[in-house]
N, C-alpha and C positions, 0 to 999 in steps of 0.2 A: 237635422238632416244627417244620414251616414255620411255624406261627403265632410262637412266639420269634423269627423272621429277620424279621420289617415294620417296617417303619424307623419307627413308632412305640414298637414296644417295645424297641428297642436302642437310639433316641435318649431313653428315659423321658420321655417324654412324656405317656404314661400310667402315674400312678406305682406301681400294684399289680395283681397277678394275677387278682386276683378281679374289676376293672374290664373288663378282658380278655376275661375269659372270659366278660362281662354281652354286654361289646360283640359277641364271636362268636357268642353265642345271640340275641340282636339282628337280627344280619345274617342267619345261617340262618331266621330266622322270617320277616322281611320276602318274602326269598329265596323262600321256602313258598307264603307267600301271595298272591304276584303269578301263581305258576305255578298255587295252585289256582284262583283266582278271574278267571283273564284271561276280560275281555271279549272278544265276538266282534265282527269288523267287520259292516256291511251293505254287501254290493260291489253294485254295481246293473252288471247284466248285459244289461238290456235299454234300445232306444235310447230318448233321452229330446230334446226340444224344450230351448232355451234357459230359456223359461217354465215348466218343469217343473220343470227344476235349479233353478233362482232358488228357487220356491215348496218344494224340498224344502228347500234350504238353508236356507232361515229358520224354514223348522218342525225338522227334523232335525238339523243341521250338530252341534251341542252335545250335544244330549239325548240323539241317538242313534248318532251316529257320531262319536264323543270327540274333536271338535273338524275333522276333516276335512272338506272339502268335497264334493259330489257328483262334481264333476269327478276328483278325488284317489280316488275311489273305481270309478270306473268300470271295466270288466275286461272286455276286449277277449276274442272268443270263441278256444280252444286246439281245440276238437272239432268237426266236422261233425256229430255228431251225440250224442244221449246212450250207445247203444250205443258206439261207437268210443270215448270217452272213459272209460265202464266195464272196457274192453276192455283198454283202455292201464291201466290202474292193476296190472294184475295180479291183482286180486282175486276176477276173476271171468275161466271160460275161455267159449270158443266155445259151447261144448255145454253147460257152466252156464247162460248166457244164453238159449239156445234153450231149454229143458229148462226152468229154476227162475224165469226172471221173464219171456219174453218169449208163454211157454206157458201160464203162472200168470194172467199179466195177461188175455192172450186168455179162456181160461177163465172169470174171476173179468167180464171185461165183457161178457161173454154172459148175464150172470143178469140180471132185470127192477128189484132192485134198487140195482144199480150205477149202470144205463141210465138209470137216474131222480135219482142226486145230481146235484145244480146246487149251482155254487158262491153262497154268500152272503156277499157281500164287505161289511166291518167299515168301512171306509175309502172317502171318497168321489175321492180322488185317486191310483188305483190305475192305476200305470202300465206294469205287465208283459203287458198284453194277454190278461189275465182280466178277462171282463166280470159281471157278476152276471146270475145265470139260466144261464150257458155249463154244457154237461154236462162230465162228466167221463171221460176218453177213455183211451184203451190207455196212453197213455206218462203219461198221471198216476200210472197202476196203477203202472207198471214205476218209476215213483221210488220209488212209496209202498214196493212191495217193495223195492226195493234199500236203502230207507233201514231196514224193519221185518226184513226177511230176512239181512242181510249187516252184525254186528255188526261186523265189523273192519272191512270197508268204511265204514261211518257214523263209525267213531270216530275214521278218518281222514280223512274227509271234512271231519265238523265240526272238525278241528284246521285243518284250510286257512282256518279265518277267524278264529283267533287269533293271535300273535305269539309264536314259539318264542321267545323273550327279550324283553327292554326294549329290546336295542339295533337288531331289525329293522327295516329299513323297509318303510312302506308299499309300496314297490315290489318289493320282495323278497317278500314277503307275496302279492300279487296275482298274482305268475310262479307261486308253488305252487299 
């Protein structure tokens, strides 16, 4: 077995087997637990003031973005649009999108219901250009379905703000 060939255990350095095989079940668990529990980054996507990165960074930078800066997190836009970027993924075709979310959405914001959520924002330093009272519009719908309607899409989606390994970089990370 390749475990026998690591120059730990040919150099006996570790002096028994059952050490070994603590140590391998060890590494497999760690291993486990980083892949099941990886945090997700926050990329800030929309533009920000000087003054606004300072203030998040000093609220955020630790707590909630595991040590990076706002600056280090910023992600420069890939899509013109949300359609083209759905488009590009694969996971959904032309006729899906006309048809299952861009049809759904129209439909679903025609009811008197809809017409009337307003967002109620939690946070007083809310910088993505959601305002409190703003209604809620055709292309809210059409995230909301893509993210509630298109399970393989979402599950790939949310892996874009995790780290396929320990040894990604942020930079690498942000190109996905």
């Amino acid at each position: 077995k390749s475990e026998f060939k690591s120059n730990i255990y040919k150099n006996k350095l570790i002096p028994n087997i059952q050490t070994i095989f603590l140590i391998q079940n060890y590494i497999r668990t760690i291993h486990l637990s980083q892949k099941s529990f990886s945090t997700c980054f926050l990329f800030y996507y929309w533009p920000l003031t000087d003054e606004q990165i300072e203030k998040e960074d000093e609220q955020w930078q630790y707590p909630r973005n595991n040590g990076y800066s706002v600056k280090q997190l910023l992600v420069s836009q890939h899509f013109v649009s949300l359609k083209q970027e759905i488009l590009h993924s694969d996971f959904v075709s032309i006729k899906q999108w006309n048809e299952k979310i861009a049809f759904k959405a129209k439909q679903y914001y025609k009811s008197r219901k809809v017409k009337n959520i307003k967002a109620n924002l939690y946070a007083d330093d809310n910088n993505h250009g959601i305002k409190e009272g703003d209604l809620m519009n055709e292309y809210h719908l059409q995230c909301l379905i893509i993210y509630c309607d298109w399970t393989d899409l979402q599950s790939y989606f949310s892996g874009t703000f995790r780290k396929k390994n320990e040894f990604e970089s942020i930079q690498i990370l942000k190109k996905r």
